[in-house]
mmCIF file as Biopython writes it, N, C-alpha, C and O atoms, coordinates in Angstrom:
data_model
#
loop_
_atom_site.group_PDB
_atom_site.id
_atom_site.type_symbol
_atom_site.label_atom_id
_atom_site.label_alt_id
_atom_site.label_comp_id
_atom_site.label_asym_id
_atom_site.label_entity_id
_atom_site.label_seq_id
_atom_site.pdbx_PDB_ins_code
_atom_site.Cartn_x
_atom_site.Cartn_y
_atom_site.Cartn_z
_atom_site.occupancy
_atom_site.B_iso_or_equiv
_atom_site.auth_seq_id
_atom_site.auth_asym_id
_atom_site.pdbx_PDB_model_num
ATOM 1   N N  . UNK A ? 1  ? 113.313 -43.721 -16.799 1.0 0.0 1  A 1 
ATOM 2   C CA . UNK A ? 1  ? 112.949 -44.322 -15.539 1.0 0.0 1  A 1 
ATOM 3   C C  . UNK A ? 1  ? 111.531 -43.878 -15.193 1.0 0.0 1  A 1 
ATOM 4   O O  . UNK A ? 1  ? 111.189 -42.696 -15.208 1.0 0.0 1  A 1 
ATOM 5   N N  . UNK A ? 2  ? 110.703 -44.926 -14.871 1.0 0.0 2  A 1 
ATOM 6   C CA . UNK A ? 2  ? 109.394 -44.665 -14.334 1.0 0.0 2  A 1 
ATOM 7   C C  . UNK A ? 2  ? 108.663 -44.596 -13.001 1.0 0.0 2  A 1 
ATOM 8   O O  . UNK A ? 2  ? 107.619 -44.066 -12.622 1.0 0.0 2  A 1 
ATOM 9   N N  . UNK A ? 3  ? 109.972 -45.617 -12.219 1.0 0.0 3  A 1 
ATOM 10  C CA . UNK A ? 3  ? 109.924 -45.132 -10.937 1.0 0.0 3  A 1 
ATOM 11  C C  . UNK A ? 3  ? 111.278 -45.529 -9.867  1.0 0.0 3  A 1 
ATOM 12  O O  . UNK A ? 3  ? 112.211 -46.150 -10.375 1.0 0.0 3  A 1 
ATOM 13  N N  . UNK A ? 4  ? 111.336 -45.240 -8.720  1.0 0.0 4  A 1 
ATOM 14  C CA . UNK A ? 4  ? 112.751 -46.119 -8.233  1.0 0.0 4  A 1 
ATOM 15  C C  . UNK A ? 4  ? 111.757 -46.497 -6.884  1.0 0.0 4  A 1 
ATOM 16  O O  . UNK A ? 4  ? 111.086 -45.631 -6.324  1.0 0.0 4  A 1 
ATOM 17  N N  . UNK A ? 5  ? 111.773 -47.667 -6.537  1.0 0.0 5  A 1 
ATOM 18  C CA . UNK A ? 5  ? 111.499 -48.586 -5.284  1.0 0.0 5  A 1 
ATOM 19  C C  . UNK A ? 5  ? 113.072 -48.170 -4.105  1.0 0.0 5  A 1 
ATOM 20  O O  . UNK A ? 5  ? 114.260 -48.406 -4.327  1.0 0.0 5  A 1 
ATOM 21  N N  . UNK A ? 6  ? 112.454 -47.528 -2.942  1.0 0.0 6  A 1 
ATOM 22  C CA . UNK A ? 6  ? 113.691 -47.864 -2.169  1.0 0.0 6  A 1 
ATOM 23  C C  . UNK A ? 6  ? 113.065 -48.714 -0.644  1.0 0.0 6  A 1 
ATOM 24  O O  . UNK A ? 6  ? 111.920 -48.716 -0.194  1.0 0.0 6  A 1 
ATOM 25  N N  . UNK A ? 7  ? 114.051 -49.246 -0.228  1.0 0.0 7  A 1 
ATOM 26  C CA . UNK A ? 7  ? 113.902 -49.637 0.947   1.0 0.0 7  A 1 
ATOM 27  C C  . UNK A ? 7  ? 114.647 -49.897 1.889   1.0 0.0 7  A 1 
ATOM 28  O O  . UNK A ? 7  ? 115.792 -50.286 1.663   1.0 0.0 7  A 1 
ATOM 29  N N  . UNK A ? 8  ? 114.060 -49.705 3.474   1.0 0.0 8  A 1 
ATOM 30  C CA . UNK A ? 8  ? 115.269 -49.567 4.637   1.0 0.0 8  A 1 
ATOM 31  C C  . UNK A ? 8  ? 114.757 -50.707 5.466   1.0 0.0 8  A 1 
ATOM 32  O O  . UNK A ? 8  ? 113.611 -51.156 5.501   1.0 0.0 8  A 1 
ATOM 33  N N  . UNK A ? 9  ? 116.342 -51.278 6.450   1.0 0.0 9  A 1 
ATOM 34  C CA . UNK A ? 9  ? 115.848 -52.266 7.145   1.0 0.0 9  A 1 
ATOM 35  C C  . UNK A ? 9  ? 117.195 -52.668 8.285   1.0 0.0 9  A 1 
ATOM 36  O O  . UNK A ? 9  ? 118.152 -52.040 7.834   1.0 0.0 9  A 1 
ATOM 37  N N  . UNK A ? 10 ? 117.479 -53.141 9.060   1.0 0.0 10 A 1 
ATOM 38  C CA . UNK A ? 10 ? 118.535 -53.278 9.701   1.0 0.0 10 A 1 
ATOM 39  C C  . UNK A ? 10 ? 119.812 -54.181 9.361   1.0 0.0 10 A 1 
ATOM 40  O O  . UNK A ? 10 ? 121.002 -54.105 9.666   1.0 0.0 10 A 1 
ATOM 41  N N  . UNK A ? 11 ? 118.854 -55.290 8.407   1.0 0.0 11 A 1 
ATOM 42  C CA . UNK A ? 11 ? 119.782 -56.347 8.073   1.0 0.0 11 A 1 
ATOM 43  C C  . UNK A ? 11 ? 119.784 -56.036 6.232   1.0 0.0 11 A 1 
ATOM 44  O O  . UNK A ? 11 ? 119.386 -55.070 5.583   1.0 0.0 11 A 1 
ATOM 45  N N  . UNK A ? 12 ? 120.477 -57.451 5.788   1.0 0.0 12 A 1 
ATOM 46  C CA . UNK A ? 12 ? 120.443 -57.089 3.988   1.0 0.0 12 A 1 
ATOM 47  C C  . UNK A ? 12 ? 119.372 -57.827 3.730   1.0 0.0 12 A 1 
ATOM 48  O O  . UNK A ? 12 ? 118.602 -57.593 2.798   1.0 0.0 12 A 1 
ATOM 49  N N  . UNK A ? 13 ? 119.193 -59.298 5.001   1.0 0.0 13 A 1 
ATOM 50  C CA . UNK A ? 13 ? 118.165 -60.458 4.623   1.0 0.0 13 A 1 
ATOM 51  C C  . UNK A ? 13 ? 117.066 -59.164 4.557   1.0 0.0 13 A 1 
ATOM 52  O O  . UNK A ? 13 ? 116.741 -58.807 3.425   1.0 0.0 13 A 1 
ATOM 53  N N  . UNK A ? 14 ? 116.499 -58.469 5.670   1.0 0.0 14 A 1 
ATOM 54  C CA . UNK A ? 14 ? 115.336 -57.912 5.863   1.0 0.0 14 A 1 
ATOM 55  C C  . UNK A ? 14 ? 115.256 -57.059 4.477   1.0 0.0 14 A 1 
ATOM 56  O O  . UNK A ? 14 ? 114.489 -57.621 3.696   1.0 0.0 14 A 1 
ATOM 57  N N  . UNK A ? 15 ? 115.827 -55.861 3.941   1.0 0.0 15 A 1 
ATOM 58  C CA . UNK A ? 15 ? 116.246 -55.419 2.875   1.0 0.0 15 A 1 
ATOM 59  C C  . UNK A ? 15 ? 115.493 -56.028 1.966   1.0 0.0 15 A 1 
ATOM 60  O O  . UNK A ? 15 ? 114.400 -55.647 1.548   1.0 0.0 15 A 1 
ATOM 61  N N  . UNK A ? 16 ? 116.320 -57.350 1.548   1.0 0.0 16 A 1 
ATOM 62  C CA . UNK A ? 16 ? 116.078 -58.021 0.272   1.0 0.0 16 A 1 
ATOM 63  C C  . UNK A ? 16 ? 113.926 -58.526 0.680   1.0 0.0 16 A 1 
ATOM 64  O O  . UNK A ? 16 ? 112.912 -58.105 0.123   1.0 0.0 16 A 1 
ATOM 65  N N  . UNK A ? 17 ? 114.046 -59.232 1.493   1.0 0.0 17 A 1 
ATOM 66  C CA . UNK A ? 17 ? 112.519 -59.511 1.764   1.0 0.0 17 A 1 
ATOM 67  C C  . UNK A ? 17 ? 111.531 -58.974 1.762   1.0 0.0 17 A 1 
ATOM 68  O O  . UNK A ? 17 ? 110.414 -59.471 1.621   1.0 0.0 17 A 1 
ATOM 69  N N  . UNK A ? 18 ? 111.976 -57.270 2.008   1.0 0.0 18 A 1 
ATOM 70  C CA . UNK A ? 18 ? 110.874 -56.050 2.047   1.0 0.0 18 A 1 
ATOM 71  C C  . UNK A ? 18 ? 110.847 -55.458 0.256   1.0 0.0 18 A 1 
ATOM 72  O O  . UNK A ? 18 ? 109.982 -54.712 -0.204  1.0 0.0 18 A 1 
ATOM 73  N N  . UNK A ? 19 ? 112.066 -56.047 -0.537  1.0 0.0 19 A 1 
ATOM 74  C CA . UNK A ? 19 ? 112.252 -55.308 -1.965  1.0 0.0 19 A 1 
ATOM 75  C C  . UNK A ? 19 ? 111.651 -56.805 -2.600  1.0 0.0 19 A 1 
ATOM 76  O O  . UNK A ? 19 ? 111.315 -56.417 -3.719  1.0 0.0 19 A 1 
ATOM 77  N N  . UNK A ? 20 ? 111.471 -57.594 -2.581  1.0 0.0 20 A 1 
ATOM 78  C CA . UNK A ? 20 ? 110.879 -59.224 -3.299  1.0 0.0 20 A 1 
ATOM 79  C C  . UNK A ? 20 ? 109.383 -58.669 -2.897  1.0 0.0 20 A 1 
ATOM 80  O O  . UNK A ? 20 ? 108.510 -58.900 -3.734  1.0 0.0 20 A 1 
ATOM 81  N N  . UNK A ? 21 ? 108.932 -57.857 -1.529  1.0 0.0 21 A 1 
ATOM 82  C CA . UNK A ? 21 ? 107.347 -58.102 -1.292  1.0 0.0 21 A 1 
ATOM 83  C C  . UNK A ? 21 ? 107.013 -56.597 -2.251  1.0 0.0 21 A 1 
ATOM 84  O O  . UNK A ? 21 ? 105.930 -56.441 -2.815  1.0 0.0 21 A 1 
ATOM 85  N N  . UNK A ? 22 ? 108.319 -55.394 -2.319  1.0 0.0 22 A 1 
ATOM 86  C CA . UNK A ? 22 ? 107.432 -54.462 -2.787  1.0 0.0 22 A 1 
ATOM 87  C C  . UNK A ? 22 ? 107.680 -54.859 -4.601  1.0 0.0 22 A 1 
ATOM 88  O O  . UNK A ? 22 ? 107.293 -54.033 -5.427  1.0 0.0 22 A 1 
ATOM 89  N N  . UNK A ? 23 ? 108.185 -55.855 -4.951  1.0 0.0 23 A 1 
ATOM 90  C CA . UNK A ? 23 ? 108.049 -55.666 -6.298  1.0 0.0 23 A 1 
ATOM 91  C C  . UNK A ? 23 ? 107.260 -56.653 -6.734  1.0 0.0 23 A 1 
ATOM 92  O O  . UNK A ? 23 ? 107.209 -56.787 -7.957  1.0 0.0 23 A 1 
ATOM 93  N N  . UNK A ? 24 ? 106.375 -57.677 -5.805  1.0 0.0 24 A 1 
ATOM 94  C CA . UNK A ? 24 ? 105.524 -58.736 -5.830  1.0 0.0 24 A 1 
ATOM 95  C C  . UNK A ? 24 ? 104.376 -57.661 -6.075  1.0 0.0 24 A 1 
ATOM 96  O O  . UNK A ? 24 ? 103.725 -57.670 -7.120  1.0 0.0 24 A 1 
ATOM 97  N N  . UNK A ? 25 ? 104.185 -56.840 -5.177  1.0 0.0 25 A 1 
ATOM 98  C CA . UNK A ? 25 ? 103.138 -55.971 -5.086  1.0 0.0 25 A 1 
ATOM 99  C C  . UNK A ? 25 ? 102.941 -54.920 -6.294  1.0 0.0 25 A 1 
ATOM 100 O O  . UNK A ? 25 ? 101.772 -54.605 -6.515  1.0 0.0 25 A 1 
ATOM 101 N N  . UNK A ? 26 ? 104.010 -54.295 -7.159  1.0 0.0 26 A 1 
ATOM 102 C CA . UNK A ? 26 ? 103.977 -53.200 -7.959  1.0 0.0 26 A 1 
ATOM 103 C C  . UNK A ? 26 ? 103.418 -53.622 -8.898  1.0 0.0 26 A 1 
ATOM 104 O O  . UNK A ? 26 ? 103.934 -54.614 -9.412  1.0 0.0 26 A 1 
ATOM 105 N N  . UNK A ? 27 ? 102.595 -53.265 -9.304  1.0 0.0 27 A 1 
ATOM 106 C CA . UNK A ? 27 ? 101.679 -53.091 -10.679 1.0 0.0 27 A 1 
ATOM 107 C C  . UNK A ? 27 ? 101.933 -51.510 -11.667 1.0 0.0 27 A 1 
ATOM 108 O O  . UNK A ? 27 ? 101.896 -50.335 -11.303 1.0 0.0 27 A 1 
ATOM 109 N N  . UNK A ? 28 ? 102.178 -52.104 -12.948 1.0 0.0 28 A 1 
ATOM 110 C CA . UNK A ? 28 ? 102.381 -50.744 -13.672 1.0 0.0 28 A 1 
ATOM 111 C C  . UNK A ? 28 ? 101.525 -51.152 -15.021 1.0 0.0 28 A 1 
ATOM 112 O O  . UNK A ? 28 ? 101.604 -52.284 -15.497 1.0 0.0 28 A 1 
ATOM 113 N N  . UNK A ? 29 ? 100.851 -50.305 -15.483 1.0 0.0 29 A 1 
ATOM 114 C CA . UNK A ? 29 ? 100.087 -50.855 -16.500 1.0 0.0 29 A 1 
ATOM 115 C C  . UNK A ? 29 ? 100.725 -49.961 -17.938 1.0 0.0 29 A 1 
ATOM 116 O O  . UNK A ? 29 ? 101.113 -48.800 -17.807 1.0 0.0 29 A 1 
ATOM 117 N N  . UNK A ? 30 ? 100.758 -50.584 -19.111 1.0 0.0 30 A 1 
ATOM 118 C CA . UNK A ? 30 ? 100.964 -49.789 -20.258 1.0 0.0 30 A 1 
ATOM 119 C C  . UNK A ? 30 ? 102.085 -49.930 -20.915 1.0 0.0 30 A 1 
ATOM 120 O O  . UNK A ? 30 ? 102.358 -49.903 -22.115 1.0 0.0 30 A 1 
ATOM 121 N N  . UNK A ? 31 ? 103.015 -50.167 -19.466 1.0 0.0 31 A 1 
ATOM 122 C CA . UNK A ? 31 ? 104.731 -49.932 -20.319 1.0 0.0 31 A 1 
ATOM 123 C C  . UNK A ? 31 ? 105.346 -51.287 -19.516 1.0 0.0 31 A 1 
ATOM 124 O O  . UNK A ? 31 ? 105.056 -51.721 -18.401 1.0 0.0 31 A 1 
ATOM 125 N N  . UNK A ? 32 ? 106.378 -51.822 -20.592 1.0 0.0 32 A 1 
ATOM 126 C CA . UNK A ? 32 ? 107.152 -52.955 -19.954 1.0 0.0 32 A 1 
ATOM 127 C C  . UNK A ? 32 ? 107.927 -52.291 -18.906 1.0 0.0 32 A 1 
ATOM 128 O O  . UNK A ? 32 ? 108.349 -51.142 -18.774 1.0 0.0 32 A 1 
ATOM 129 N N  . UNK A ? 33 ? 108.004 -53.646 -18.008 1.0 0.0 33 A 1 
ATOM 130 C CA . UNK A ? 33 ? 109.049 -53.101 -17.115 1.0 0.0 33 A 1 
ATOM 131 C C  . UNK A ? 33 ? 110.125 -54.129 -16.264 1.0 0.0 33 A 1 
ATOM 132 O O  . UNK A ? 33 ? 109.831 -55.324 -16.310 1.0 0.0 33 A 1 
ATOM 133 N N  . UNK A ? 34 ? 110.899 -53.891 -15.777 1.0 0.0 34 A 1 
ATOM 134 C CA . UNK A ? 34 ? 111.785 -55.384 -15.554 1.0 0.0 34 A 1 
ATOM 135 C C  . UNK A ? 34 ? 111.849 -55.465 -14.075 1.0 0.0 34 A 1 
ATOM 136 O O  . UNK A ? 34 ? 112.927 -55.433 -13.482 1.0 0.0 34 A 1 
ATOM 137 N N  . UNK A ? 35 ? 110.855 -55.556 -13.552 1.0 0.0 35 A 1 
ATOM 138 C CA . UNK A ? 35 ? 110.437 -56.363 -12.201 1.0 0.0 35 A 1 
ATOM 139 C C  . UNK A ? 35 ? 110.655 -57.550 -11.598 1.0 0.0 35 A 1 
ATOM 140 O O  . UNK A ? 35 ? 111.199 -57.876 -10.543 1.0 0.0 35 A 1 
ATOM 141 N N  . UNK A ? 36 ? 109.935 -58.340 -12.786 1.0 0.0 36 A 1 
ATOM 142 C CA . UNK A ? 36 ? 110.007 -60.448 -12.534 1.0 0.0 36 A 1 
ATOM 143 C C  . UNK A ? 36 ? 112.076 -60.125 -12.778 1.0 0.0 36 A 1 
ATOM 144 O O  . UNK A ? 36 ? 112.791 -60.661 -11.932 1.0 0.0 36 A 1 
ATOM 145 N N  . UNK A ? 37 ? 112.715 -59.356 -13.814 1.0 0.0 37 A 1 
ATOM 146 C CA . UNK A ? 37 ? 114.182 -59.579 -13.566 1.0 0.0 37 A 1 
ATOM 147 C C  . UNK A ? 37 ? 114.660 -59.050 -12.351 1.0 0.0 37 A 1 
ATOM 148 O O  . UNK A ? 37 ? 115.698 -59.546 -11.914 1.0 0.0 37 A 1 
ATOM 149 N N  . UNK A ? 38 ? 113.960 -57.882 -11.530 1.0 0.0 38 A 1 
ATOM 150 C CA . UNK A ? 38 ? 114.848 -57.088 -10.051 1.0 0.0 38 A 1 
ATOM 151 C C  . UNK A ? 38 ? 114.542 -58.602 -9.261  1.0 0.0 38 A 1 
ATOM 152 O O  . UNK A ? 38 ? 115.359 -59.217 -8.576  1.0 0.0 38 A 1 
ATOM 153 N N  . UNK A ? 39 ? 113.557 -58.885 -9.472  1.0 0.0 39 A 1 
ATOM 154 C CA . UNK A ? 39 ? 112.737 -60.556 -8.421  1.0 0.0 39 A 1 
ATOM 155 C C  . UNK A ? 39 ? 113.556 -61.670 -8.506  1.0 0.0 39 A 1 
ATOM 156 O O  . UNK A ? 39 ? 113.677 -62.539 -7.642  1.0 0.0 39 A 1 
ATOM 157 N N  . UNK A ? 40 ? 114.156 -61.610 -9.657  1.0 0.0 40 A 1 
ATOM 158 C CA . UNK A ? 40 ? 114.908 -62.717 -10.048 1.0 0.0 40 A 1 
ATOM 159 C C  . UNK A ? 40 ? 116.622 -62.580 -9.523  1.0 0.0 40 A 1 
ATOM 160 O O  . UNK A ? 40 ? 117.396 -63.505 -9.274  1.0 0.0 40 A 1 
ATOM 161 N N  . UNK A ? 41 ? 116.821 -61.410 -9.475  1.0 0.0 41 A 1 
ATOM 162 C CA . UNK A ? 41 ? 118.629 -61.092 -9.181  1.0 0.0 41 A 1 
ATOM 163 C C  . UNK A ? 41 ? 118.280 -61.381 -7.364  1.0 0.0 41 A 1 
ATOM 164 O O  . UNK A ? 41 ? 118.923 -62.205 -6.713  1.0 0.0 41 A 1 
ATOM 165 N N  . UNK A ? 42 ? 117.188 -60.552 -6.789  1.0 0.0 42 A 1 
ATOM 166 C CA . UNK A ? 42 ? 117.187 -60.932 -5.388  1.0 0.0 42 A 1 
ATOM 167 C C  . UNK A ? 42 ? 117.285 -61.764 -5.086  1.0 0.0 42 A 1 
ATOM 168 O O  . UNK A ? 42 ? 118.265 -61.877 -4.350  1.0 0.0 42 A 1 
ATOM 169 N N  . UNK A ? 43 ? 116.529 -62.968 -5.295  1.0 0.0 43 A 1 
ATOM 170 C CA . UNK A ? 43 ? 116.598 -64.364 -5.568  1.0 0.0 43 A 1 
ATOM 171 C C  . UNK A ? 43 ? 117.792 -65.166 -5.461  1.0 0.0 43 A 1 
ATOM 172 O O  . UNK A ? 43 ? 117.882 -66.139 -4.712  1.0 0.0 43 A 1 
ATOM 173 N N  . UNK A ? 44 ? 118.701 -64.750 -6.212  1.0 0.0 44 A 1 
ATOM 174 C CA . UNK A ? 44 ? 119.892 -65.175 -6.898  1.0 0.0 44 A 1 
ATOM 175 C C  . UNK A ? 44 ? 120.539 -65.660 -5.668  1.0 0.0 44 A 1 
ATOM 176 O O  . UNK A ? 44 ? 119.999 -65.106 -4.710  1.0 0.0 44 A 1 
ATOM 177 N N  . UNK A ? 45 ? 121.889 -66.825 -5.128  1.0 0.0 45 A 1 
ATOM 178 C CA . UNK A ? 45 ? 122.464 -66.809 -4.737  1.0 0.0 45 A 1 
ATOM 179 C C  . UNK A ? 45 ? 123.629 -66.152 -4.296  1.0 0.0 45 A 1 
ATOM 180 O O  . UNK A ? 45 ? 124.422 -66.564 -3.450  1.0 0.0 45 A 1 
ATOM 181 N N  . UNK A ? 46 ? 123.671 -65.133 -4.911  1.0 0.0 46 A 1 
ATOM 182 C CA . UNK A ? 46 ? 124.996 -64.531 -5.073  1.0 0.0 46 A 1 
ATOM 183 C C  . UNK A ? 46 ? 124.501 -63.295 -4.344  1.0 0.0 46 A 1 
ATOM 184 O O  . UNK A ? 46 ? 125.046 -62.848 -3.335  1.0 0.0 46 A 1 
ATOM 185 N N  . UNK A ? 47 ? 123.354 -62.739 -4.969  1.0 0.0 47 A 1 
ATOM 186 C CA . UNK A ? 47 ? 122.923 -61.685 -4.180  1.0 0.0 47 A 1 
ATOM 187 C C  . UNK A ? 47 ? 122.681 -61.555 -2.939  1.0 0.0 47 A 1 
ATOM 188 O O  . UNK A ? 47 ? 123.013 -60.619 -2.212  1.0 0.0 47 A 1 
ATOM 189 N N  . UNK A ? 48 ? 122.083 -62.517 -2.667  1.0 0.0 48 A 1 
ATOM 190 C CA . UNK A ? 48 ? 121.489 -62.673 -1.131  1.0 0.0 48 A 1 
ATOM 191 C C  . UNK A ? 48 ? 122.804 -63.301 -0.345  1.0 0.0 48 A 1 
ATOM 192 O O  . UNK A ? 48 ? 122.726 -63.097 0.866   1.0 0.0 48 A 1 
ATOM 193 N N  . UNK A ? 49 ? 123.745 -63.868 -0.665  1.0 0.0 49 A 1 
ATOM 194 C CA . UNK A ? 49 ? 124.879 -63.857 0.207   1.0 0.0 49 A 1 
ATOM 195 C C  . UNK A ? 49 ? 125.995 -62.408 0.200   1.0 0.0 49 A 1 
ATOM 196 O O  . UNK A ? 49 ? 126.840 -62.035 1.014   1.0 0.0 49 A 1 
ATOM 197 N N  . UNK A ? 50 ? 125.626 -61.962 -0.844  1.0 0.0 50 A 1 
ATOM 198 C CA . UNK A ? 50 ? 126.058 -60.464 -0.959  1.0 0.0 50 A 1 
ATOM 199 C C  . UNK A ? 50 ? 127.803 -60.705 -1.886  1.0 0.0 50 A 1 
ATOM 200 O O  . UNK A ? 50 ? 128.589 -59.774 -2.063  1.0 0.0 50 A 1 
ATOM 201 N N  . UNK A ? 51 ? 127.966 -61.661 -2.187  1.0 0.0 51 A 1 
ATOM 202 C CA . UNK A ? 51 ? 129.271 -62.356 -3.158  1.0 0.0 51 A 1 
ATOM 203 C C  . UNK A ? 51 ? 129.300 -62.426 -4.066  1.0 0.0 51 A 1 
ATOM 204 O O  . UNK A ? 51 ? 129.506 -63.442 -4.731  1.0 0.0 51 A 1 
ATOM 205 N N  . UNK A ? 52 ? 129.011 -60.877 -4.581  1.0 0.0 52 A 1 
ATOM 206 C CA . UNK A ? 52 ? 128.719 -61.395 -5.842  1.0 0.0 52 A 1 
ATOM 207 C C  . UNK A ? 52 ? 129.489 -59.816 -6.954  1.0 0.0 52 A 1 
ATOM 208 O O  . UNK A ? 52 ? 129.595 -58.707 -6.429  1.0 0.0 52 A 1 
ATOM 209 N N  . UNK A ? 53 ? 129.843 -60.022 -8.172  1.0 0.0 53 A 1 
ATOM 210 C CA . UNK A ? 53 ? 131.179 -59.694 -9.187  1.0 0.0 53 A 1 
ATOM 211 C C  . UNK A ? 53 ? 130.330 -58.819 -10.017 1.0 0.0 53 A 1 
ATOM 212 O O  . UNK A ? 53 ? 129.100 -58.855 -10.051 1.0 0.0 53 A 1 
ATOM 213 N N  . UNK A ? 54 ? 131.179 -57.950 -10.752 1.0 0.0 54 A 1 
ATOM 214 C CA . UNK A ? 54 ? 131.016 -57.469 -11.853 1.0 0.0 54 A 1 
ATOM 215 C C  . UNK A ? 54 ? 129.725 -58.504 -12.986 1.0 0.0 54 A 1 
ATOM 216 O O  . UNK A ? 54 ? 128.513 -58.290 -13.021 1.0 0.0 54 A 1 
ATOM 217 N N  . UNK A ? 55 ? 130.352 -59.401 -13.649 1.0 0.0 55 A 1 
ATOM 218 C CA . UNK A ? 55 ? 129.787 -59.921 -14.066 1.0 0.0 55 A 1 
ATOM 219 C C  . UNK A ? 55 ? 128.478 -61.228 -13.820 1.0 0.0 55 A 1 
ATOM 220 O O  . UNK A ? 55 ? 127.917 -62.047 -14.547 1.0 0.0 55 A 1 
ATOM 221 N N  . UNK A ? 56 ? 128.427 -60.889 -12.556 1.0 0.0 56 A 1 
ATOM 222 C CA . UNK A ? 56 ? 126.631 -61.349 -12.196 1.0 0.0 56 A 1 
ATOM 223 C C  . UNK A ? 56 ? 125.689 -61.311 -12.871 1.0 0.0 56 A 1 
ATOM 224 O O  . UNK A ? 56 ? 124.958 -62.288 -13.031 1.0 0.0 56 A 1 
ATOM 225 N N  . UNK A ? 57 ? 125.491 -60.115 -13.442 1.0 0.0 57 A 1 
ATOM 226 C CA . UNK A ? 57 ? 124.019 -59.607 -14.113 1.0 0.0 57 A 1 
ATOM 227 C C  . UNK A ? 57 ? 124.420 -60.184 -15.403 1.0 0.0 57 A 1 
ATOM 228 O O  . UNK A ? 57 ? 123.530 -60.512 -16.188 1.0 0.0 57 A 1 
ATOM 229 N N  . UNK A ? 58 ? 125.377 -60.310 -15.643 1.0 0.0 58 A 1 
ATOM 230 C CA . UNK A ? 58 ? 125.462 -60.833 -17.255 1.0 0.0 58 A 1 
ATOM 231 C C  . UNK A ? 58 ? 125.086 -62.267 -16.783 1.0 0.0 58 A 1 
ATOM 232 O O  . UNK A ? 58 ? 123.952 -62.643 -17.079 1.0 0.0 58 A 1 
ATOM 233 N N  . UNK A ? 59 ? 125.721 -62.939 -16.233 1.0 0.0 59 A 1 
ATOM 234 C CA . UNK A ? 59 ? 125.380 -64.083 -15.919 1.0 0.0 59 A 1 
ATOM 235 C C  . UNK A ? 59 ? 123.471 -64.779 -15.610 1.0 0.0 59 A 1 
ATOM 236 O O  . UNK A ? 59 ? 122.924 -65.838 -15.920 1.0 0.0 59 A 1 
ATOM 237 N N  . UNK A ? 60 ? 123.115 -63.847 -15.059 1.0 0.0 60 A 1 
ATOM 238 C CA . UNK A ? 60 ? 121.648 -63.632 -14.730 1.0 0.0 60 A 1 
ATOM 239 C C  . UNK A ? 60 ? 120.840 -63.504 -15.942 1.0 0.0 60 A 1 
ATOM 240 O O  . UNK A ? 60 ? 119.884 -64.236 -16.202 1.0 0.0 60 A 1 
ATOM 241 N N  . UNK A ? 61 ? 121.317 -62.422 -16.768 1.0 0.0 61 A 1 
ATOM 242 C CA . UNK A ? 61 ? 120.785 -62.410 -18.046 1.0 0.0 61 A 1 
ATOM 243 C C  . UNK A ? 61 ? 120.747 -63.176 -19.088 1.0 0.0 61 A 1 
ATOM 244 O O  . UNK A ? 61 ? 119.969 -63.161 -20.041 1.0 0.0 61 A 1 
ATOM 245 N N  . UNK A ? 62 ? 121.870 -64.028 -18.794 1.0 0.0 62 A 1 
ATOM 246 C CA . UNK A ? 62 ? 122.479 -65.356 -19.710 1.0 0.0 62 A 1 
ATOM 247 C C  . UNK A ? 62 ? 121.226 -66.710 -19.449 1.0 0.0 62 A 1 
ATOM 248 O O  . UNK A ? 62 ? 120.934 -67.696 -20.125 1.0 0.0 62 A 1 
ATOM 249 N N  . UNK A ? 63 ? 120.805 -66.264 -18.371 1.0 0.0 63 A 1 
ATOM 250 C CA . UNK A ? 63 ? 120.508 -67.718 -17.661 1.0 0.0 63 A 1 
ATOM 251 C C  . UNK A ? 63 ? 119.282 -67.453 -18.198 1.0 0.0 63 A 1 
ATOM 252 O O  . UNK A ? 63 ? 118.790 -68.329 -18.910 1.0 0.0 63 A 1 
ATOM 253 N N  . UNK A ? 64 ? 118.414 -65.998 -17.937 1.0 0.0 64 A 1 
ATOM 254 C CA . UNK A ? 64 ? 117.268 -66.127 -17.975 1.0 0.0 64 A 1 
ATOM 255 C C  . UNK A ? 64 ? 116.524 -66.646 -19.241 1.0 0.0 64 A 1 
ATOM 256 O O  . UNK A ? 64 ? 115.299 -66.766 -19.231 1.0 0.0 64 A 1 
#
């Protein structure tokens, strides 16, 4: 692990909107890192209604 992003907020919408702007913003140079995928699960329908299973991320990963 190279770094962990956290963030606080009152709601999950606010949450998710403040973690889409800080990983829009993160720049890491040198080493891959799976950002555009944390951007992409927020995104997700499932996430952002908060309904969402075990097998999500497989599903996410399937898609991408």
């Amino acid at each position: 692990m190279i770094a962990k992003i956290l963030v606080s907020a009152k709601t999950r919408g606010e949450a998710i909107r403040k973690m889409r702007a800080a990983l829009c913003e993160l720049v890491l140079e040198g080493v891959e890192h799976n950002a555009d995928f944390l951007a992409g699960v927020l995104s997700s329908e499932e996430f952002e209604s908060g309904k969402y299973y075990i097998d999500t991320l497989t599903k996410l990963i399937n898609n991408s």
